[in-house]
ZAMARGU-4260 file (C-alpha; in steps of 0.2 Angstrom, whole numbers, plus 5000, padded with zeros to 4 digits):
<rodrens>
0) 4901/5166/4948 | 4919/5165/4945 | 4930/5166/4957 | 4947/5176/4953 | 4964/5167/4955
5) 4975/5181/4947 | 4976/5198/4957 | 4987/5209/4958 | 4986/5207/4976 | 4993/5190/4986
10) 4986/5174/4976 | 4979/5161/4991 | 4980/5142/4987 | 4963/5133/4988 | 4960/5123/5003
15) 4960/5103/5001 | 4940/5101/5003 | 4940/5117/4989 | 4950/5105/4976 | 4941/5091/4980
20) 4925/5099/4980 | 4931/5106/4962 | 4934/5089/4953 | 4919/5080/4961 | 4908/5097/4951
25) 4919/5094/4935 | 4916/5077/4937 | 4897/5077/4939 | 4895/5092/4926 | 4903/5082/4910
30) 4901/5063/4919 | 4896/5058/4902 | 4909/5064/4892 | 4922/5059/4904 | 4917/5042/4909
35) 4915/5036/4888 | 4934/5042/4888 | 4939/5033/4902 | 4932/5017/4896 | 4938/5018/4880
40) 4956/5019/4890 | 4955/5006/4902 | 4948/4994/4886 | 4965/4999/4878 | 4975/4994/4891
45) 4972/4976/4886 | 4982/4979/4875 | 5001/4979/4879 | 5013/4994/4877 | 5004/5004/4863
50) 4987/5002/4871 | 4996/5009/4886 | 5003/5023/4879 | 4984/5026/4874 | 4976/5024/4890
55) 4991/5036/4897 | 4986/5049/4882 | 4968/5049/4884 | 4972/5053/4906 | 4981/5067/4901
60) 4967/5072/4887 | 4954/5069/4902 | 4963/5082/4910 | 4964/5095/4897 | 4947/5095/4893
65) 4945/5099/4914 | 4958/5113/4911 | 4947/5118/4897 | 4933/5121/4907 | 4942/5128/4922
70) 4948/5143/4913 | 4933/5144/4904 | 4940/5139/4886 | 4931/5121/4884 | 4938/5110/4870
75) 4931/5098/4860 | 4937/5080/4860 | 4942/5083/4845 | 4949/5098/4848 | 4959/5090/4859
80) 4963/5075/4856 | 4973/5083/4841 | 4983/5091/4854 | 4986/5076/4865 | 4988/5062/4851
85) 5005/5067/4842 | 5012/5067/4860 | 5007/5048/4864 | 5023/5039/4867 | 5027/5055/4878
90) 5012/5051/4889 | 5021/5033/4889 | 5036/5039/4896 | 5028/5052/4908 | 5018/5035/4915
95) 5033/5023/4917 | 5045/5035/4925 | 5034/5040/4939 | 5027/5022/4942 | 5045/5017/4942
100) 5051/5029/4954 | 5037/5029/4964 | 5044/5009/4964 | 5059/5013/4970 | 5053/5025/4982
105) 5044/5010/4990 | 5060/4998/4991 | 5069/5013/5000 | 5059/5015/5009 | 5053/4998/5014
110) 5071/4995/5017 | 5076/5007/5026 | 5060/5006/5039 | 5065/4987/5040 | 5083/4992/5046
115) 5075/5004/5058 | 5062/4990/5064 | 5076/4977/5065 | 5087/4990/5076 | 5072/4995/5088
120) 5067/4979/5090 | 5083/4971/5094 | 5089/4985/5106 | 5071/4987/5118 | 5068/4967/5116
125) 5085/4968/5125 | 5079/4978/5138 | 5061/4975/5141 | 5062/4954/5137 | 5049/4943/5128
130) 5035/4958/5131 | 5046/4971/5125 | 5049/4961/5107 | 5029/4958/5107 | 5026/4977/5110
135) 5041/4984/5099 | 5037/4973/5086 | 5017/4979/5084 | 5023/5000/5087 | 5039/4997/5073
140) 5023/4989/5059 | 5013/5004/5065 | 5028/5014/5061 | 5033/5006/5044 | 5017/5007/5039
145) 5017/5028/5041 | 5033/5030/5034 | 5027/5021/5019 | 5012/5030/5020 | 5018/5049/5021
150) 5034/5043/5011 | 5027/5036/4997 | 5010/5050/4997 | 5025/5063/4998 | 5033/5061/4984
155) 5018/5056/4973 | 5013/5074/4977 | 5028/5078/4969 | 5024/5069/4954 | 5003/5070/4953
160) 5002/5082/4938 | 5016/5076/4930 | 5005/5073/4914 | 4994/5088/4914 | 5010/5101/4907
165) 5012/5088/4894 | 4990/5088/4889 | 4990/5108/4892 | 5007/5116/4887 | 5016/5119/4872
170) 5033/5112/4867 | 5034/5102/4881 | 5041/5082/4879 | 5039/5071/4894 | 5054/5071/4904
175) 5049/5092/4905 | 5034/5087/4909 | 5038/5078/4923 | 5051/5090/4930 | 5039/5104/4927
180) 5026/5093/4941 | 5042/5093/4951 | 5044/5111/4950 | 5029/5118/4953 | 5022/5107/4969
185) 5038/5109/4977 | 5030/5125/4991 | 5015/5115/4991 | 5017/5098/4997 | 5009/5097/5013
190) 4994/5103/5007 | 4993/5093/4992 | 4998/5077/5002 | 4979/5083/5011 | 4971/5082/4996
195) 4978/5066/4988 | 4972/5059/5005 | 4955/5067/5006 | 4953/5063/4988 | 4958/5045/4992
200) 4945/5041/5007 | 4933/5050/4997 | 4934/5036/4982 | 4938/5022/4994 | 4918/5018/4995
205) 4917/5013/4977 | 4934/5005/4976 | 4930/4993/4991 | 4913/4987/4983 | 4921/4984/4964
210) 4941/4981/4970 | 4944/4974/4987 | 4926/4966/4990 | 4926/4952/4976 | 4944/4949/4978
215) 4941/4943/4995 | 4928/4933/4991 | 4942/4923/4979 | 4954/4919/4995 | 4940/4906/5001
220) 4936/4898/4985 | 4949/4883/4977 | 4957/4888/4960 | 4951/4880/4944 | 4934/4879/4951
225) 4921/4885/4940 | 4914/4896/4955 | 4932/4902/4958 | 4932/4907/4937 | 4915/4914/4940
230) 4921/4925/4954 | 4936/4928/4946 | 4929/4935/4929 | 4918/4947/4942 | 4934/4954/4951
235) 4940/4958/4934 | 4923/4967/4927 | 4922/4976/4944 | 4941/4983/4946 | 4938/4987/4928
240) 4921/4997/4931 | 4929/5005/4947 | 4943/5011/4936 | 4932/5019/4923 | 4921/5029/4937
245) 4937/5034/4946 | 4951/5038/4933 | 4940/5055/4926 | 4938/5061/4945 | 4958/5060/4947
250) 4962/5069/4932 | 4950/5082/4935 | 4956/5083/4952 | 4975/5087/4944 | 4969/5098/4931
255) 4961/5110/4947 | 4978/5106/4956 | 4988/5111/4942 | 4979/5129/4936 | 4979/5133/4955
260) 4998/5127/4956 | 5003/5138/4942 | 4993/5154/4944 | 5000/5155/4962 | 5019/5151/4957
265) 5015/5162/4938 | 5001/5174/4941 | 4993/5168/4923 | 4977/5179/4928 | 4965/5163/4927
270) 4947/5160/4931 | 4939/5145/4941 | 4922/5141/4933 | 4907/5140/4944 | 4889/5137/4943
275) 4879/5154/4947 | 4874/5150/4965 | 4890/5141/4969 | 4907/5145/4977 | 4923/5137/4984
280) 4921/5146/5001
</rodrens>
């Protein structure tokens, strides 16, 4: 069953668990695929500056090929990569000017919650004494803590299909590419902020075990101890590993974002694959 996104009627954005929902199946429906390309990026990014540009590339590729199959026109990776190579150093810049500004974004807003936290604290310690520092202090961390949360989830929103325009559309270099992420999440960013969340919690399992789990173990240990380097070298092989099974479901979880973000904003008249006894509602 397919379910219509263009209508000459009013177009309805899918809900958060719907996206999520939709990459997970694009995810599990070509895992093989997916996960070969996203090894072979994260095995380039050892490599400095170009084999970053080709971990960049191969995202957005990742991406087209989900595209592909969400409008029922699948590619090859051949097919594709043809279309995403020539652009590389684009996918470069795309990557480094939203992880810069996403930086900066940070600092403001760290900053800016310090000055705030500095202000309450000083004028309630004032009035409430020793107890009032104690108590202000803990609900302004609590309060940083969600400004940097909904601030920094806000404007990665803004920015989370910023390669896809560049894998998908014609004529389009990486500074368009980015404004064009800009553009088209702008009526959406509340709901988009729920997915990236949902979409977050949902991955969180897998990256505790690989990620944080090891690393922990790492705080107890001496360095330049041959447990510590044993440990070490399995942090490594574990973030790597968590980053191949993750990166395909992000970029399938942008290329659904992005088809349902434009055919709302452009009407394009686009199908959502499904599997026959399957639907989004």
């Amino acid at each position: 069953m397919s379910e219509n996104f263009g209508s000459s009627g009013q177009i309805q954005p899918l809900s958060v668990g719907n996206v999520v929902s939709a990459a997970v199946r694009l995810y599990r429906s070509h895992l093989k695929t997916y996960l070969k390309l996203a090894a072979i990026a994260h095995l380039w990014v050892l490599l400095p500056i170009y084999g970053w540009a080709k971990y960049a590339a191969i995202s957005g590729l990742i991406s087209r090929l989900a595209f592909g199959e969400l409008i029922y026109q699948p590619e090859s990776v051949q097919a594709a990569s043809s279309h995403v190579n020539p652009r590389l150093w684009s996918f470069l810049r795309v990557g480094f000017q939203v992880g810069i500004s996403l930086v900066l974004v940070y600092l403001g807003l760290a900053i800016a919650g310090g000055i705030l936290s500095a202000v309450l604290i000083a004028l309630l310690g004032g009035i409430l004494g020793t107890a009032g520092v104690i108590v202000t202090t803990t609900l302004t961390i609590i309060l940083m803590v969600i400004i940097l949360l909904l601030g920094l989830t806000w404007f990665y929103s803004r920015w989370i299909v910023a390669e896809v325009p560049l894998a998908v559309e014609e004529n389009v270099n990486g500074g368009e590419s980015v404004a064009r992420s800009w553009e088209l999440t702008k009526a959406s960013v509340l709901r988009i902020q729920g997915v990236v969340l949902v979409a977050f919690f949902v991955t969180l399992p897998l990256v505790f075990v690989l990620n944080y789990i090891p690393s922990l173990f790492l705080i107890k240990l001496e360095p330049g101890t041959v447990i510590y380097g044993i440990v070490y070298f399995i942090s490594v092989i574990g973030s790597l590993v968590g980053g191949v099974l993750i990166m395909p479901f992000w970029q399938a979880l942008k290329a659904v974002l992005y088809l349902d973000l434009r055919t709302r904003r452009e009407g394009l008249g686009l199908q959502l694959r499904q599997p026959p006894t399957q639907d989004f509602r």
